[in-house]
CHARMM-style PDB file with segment names, atoms N, HN, CA, C and O in Angstrom:
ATOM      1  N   UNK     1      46.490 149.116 167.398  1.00  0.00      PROA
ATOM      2  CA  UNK     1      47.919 148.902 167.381  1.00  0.00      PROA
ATOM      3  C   UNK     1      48.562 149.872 168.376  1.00  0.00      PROA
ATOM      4  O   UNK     1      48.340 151.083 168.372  1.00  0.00      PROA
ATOM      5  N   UNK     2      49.455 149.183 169.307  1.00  0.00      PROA
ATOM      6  HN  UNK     2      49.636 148.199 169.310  1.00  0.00      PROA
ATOM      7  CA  UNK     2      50.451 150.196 169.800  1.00  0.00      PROA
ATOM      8  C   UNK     2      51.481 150.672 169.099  1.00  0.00      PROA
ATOM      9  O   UNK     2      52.008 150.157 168.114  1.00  0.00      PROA
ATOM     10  N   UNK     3      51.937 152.354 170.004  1.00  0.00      PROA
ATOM     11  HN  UNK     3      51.508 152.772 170.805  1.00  0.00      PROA
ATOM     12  CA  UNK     3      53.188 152.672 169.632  1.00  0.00      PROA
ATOM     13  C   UNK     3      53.868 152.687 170.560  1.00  0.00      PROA
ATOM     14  O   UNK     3      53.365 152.809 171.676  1.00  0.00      PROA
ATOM     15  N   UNK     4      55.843 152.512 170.306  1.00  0.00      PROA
ATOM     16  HN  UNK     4      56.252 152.413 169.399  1.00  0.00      PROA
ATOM     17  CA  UNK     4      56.626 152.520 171.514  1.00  0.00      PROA
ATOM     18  C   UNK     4      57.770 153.132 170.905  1.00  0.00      PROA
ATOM     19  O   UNK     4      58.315 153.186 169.803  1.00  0.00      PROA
ATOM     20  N   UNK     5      57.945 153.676 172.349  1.00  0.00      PROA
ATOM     21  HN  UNK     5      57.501 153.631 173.244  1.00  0.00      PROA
ATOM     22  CA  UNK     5      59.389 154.264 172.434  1.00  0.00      PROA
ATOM     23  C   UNK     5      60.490 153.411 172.914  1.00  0.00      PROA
ATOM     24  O   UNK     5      60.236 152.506 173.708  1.00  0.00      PROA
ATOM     25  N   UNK     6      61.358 153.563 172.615  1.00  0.00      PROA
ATOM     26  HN  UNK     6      61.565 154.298 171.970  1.00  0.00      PROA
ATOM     27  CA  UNK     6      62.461 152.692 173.886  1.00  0.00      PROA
ATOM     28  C   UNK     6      64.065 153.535 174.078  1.00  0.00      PROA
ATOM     29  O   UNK     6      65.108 153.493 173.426  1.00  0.00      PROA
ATOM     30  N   UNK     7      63.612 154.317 175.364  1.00  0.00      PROA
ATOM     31  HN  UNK     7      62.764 154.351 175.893  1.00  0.00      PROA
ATOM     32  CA  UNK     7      64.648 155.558 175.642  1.00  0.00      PROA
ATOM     33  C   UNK     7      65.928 154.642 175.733  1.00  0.00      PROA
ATOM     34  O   UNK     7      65.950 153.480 176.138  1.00  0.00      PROA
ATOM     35  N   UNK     8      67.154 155.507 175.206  1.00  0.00      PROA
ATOM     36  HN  UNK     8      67.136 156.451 174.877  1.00  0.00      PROA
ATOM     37  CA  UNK     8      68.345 154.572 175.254  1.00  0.00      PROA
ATOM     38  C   UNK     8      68.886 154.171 176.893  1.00  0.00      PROA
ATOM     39  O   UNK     8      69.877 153.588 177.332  1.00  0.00      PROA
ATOM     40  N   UNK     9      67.587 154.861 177.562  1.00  0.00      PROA
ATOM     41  HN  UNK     9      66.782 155.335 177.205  1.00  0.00      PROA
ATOM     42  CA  UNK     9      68.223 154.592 179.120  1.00  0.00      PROA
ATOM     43  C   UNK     9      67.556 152.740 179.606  1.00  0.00      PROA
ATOM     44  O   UNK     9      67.615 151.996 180.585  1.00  0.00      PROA
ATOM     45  N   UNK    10      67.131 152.727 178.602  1.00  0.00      PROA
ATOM     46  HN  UNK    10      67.084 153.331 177.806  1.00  0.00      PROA
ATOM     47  CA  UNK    10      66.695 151.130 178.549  1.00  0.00      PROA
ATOM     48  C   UNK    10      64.881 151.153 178.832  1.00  0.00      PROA
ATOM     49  O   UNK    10      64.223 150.135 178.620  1.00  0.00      PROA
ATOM     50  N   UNK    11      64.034 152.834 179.477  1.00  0.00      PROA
ATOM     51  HN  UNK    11      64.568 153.661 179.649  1.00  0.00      PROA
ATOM     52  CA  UNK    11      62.930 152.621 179.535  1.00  0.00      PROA
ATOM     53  C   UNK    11      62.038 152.362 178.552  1.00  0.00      PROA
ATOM     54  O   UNK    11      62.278 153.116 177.609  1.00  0.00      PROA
ATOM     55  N   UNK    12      60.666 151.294 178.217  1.00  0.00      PROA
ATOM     56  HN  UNK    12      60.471 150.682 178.983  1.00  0.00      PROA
ATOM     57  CA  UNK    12      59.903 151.457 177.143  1.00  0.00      PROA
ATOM     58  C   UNK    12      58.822 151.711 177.909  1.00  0.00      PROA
ATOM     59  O   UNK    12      58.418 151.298 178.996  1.00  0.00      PROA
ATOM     60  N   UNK    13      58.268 152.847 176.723  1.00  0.00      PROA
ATOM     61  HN  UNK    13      58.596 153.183 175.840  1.00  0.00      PROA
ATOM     62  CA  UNK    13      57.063 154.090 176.346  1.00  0.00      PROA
ATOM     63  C   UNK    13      56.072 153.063 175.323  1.00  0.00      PROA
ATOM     64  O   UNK    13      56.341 152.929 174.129  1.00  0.00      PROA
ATOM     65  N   UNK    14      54.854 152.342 176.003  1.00  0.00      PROA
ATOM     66  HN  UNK    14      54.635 152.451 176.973  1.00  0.00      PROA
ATOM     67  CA  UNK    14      54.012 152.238 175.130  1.00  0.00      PROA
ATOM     68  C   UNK    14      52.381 152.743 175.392  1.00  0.00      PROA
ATOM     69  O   UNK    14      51.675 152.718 176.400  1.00  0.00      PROA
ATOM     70  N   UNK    15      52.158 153.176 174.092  1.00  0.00      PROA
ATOM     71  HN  UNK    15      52.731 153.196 173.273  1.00  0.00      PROA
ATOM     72  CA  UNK    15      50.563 153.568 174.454  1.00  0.00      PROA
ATOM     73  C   UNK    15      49.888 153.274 173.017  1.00  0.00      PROA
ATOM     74  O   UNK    15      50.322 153.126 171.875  1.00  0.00      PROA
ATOM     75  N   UNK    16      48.554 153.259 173.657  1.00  0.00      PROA
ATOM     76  HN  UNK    16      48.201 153.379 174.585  1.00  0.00      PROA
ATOM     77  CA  UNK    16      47.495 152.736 172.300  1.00  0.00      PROA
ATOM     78  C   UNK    16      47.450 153.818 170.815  1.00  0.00      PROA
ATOM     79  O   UNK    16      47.215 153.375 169.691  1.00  0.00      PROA
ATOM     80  N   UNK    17      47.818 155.761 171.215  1.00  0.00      PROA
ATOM     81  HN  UNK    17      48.008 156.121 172.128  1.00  0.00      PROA
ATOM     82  CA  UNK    17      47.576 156.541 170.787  1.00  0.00      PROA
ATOM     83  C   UNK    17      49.054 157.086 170.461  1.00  0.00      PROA
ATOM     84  O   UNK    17      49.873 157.250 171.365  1.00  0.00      PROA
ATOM     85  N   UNK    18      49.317 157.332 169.234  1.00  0.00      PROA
ATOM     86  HN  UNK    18      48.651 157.199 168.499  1.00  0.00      PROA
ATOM     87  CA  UNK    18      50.653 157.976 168.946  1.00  0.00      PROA
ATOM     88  C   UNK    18      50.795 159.298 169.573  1.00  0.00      PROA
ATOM     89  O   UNK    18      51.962 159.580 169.843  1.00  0.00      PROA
ATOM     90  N   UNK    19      49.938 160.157 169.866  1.00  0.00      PROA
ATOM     91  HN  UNK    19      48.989 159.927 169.647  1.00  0.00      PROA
ATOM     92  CA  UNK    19      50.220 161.339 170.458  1.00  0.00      PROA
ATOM     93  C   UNK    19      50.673 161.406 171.809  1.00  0.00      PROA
ATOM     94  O   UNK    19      51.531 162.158 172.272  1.00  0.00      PROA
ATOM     95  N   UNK    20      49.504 159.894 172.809  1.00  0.00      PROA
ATOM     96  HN  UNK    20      48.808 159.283 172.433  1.00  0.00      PROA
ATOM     97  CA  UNK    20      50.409 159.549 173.888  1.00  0.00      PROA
ATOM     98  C   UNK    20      51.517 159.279 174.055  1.00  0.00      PROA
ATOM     99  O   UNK    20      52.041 159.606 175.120  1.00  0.00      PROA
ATOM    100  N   UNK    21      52.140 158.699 173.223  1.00  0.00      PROA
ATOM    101  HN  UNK    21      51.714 158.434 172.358  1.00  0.00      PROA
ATOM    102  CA  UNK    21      53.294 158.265 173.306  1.00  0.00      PROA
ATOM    103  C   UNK    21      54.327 158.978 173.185  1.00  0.00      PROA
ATOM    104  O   UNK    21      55.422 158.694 173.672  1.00  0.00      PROA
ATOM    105  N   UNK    22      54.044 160.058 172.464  1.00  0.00      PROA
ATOM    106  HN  UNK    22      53.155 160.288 172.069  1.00  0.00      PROA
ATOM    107  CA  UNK    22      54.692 160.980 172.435  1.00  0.00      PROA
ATOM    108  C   UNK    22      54.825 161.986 172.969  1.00  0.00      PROA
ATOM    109  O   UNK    22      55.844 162.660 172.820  1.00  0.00      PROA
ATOM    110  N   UNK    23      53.343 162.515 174.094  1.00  0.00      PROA
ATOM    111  HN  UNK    23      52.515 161.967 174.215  1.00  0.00      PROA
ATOM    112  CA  UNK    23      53.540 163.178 175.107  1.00  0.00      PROA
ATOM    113  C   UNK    23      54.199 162.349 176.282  1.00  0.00      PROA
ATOM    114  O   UNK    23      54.518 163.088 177.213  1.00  0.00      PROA
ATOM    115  N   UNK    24      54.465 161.125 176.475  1.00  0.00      PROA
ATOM    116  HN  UNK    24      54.205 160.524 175.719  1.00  0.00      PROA
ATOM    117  CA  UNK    24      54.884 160.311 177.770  1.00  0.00      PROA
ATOM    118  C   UNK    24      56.411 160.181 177.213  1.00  0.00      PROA
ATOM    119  O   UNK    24      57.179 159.655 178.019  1.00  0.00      PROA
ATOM    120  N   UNK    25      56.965 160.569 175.987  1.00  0.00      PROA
ATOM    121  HN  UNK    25      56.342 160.996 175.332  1.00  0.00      PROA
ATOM    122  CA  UNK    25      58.340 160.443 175.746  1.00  0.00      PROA
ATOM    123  C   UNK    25      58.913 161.571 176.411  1.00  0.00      PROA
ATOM    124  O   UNK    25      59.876 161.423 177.164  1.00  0.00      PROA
ATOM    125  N   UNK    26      58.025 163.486 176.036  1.00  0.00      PROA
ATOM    126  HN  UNK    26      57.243 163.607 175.425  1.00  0.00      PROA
ATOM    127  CA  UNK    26      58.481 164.265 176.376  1.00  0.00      PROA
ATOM    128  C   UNK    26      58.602 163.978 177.616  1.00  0.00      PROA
ATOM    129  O   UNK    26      59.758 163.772 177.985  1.00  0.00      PROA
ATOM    130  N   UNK    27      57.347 163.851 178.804  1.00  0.00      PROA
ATOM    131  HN  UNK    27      56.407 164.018 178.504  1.00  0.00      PROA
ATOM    132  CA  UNK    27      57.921 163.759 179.192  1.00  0.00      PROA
ATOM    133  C   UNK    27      58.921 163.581 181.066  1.00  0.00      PROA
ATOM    134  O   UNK    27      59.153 164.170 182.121  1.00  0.00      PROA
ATOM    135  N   UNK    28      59.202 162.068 180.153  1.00  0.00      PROA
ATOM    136  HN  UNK    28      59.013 161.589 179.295  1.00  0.00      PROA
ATOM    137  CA  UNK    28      60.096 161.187 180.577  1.00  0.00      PROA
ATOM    138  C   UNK    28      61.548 161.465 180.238  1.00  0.00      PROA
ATOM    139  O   UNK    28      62.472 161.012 180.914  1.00  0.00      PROA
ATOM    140  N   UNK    29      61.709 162.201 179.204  1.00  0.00      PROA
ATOM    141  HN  UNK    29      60.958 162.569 178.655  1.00  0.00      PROA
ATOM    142  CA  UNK    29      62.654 163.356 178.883  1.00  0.00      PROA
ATOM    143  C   UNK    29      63.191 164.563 180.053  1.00  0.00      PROA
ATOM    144  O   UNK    29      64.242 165.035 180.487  1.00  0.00      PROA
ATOM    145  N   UNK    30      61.948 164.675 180.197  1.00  0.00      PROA
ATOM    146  HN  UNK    30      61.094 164.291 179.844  1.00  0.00      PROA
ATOM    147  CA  UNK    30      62.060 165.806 180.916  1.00  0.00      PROA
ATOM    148  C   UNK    30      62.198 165.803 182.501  1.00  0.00      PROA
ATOM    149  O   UNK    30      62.966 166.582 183.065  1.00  0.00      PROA
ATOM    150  N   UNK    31      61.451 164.931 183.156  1.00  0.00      PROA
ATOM    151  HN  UNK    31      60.827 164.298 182.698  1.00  0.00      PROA
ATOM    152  CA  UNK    31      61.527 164.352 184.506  1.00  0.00      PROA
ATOM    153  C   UNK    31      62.613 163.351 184.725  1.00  0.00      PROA
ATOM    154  O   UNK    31      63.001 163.353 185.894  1.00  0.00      PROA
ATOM    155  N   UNK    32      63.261 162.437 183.891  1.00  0.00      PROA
ATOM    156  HN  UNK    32      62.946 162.435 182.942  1.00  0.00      PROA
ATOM    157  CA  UNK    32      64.096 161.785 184.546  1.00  0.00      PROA
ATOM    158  C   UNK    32      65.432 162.079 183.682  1.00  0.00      PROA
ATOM    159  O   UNK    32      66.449 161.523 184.097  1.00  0.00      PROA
ATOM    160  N   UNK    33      65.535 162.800 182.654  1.00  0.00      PROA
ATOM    161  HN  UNK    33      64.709 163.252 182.317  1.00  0.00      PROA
ATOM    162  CA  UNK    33      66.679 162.900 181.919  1.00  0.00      PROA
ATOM    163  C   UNK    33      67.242 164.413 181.910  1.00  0.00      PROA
ATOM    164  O   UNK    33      68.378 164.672 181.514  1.00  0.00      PROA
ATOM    165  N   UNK    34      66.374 165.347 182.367  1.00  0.00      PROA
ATOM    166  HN  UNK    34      65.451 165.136 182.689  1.00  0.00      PROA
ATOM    167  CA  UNK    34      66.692 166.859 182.509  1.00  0.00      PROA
ATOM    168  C   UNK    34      66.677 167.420 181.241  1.00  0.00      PROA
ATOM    169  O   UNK    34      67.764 167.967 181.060  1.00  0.00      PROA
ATOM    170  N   UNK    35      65.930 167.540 180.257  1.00  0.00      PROA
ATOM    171  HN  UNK    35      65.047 167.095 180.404  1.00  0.00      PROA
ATOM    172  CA  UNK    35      66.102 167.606 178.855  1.00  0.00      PROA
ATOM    173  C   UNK    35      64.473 167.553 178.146  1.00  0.00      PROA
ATOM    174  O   UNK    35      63.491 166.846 178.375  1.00  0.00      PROA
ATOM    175  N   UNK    36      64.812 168.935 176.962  1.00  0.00      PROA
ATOM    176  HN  UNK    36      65.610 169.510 176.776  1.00  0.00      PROA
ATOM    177  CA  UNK    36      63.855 168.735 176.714  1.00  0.00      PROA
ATOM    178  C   UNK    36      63.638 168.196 175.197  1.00  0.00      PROA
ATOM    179  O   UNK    36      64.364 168.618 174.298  1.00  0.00      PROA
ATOM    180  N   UNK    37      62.540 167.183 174.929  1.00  0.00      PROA
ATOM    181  HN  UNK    37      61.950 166.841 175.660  1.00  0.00      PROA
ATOM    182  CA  UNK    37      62.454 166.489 173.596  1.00  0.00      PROA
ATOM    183  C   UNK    37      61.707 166.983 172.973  1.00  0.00      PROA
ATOM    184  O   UNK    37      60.651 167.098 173.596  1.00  0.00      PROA
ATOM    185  N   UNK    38      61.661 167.406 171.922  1.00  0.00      PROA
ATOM    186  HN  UNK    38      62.519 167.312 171.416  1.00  0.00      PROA
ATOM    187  CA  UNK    38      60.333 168.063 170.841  1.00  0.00      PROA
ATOM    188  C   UNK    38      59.679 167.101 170.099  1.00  0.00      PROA
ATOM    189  O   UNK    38      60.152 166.019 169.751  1.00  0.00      PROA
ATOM    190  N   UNK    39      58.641 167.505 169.882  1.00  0.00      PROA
ATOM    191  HN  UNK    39      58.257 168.384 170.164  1.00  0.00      PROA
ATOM    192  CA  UNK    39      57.432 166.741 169.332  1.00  0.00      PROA
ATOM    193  C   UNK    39      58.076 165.896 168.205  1.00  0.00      PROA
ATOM    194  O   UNK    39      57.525 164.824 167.957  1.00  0.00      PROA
ATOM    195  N   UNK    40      59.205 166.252 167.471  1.00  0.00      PROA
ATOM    196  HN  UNK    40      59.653 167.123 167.672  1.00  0.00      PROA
ATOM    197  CA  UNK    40      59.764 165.963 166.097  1.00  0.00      PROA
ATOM    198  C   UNK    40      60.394 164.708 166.280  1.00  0.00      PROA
ATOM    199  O   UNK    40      60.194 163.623 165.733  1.00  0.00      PROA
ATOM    200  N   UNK    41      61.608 165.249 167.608  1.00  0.00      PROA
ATOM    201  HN  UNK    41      61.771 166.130 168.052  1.00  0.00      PROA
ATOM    202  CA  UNK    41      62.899 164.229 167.687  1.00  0.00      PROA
ATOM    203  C   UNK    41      62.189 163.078 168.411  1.00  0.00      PROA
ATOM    204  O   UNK    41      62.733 162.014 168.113  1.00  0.00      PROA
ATOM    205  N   UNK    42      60.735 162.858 169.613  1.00  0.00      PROA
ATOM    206  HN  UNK    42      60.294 163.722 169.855  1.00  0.00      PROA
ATOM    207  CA  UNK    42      59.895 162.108 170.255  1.00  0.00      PROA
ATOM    208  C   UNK    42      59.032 161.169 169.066  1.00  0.00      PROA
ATOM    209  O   UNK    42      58.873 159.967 169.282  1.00  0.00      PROA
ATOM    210  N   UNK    43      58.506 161.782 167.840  1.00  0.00      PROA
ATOM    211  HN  UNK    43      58.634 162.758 167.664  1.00  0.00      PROA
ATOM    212  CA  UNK    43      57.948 161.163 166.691  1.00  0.00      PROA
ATOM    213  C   UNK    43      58.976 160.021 165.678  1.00  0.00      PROA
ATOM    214  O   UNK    43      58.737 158.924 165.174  1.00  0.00      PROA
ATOM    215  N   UNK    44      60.246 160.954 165.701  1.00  0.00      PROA
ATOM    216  HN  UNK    44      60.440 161.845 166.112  1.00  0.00      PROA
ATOM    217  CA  UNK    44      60.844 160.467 165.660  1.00  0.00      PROA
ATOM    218  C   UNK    44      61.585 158.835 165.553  1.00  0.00      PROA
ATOM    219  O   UNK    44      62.339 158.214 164.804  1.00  0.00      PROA
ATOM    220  N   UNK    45      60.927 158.663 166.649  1.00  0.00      PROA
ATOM    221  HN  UNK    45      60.315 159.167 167.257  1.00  0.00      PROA
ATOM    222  CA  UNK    45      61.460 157.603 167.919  1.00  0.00      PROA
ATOM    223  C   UNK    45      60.700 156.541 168.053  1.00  0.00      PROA
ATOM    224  O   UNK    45      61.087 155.639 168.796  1.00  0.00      PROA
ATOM    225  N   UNK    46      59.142 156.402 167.181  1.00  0.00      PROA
ATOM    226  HN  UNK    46      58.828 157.135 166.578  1.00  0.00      PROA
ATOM    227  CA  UNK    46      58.180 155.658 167.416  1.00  0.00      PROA
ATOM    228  C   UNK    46      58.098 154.603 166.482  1.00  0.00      PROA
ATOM    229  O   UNK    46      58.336 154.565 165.274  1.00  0.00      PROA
ATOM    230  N   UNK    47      57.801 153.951 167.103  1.00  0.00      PROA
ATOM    231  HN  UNK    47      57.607 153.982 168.083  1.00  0.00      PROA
ATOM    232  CA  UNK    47      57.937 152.384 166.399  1.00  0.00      PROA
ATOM    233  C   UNK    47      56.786 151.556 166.563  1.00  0.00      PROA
ATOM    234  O   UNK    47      56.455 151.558 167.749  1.00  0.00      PROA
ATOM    235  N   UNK    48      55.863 150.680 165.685  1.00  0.00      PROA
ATOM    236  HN  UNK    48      56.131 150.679 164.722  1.00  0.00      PROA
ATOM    237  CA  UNK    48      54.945 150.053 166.333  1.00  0.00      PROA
ATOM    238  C   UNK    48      54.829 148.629 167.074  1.00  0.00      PROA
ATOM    239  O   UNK    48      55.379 147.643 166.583  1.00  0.00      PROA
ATOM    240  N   UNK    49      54.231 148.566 168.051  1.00  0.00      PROA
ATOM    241  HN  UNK    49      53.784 149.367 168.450  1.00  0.00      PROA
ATOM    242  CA  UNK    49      53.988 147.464 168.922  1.00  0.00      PROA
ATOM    243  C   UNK    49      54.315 147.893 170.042  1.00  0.00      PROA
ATOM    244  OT1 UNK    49      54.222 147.168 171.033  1.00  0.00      PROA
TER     245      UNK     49
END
């Protein structure tokens, strides 16, 4: 099963591994939004498929 993100900037984050997904939220956070996301508020955020 995948997990996904879907940043409110309209990008979706999917990967096979929840931890990926949550390191590719930080970060996409961090490179295109200037900001940093923690493991919590990125877990957060995950949804499956």
């Amino acid at each position: 099963m995948s997990h996904t993100i879907e940043c409110p900037c309209g990008a979706v984050l999917r990967e096979d591994d929840e931890d990926a997904v949550v390191t590719a939220a930080r970060q996409h956070a961090r490179a295109v939004h200037d900001m940093e996301l923690s493991d919590e508020q990125a877990r957060a955020m995950v949804r499956p498929g």
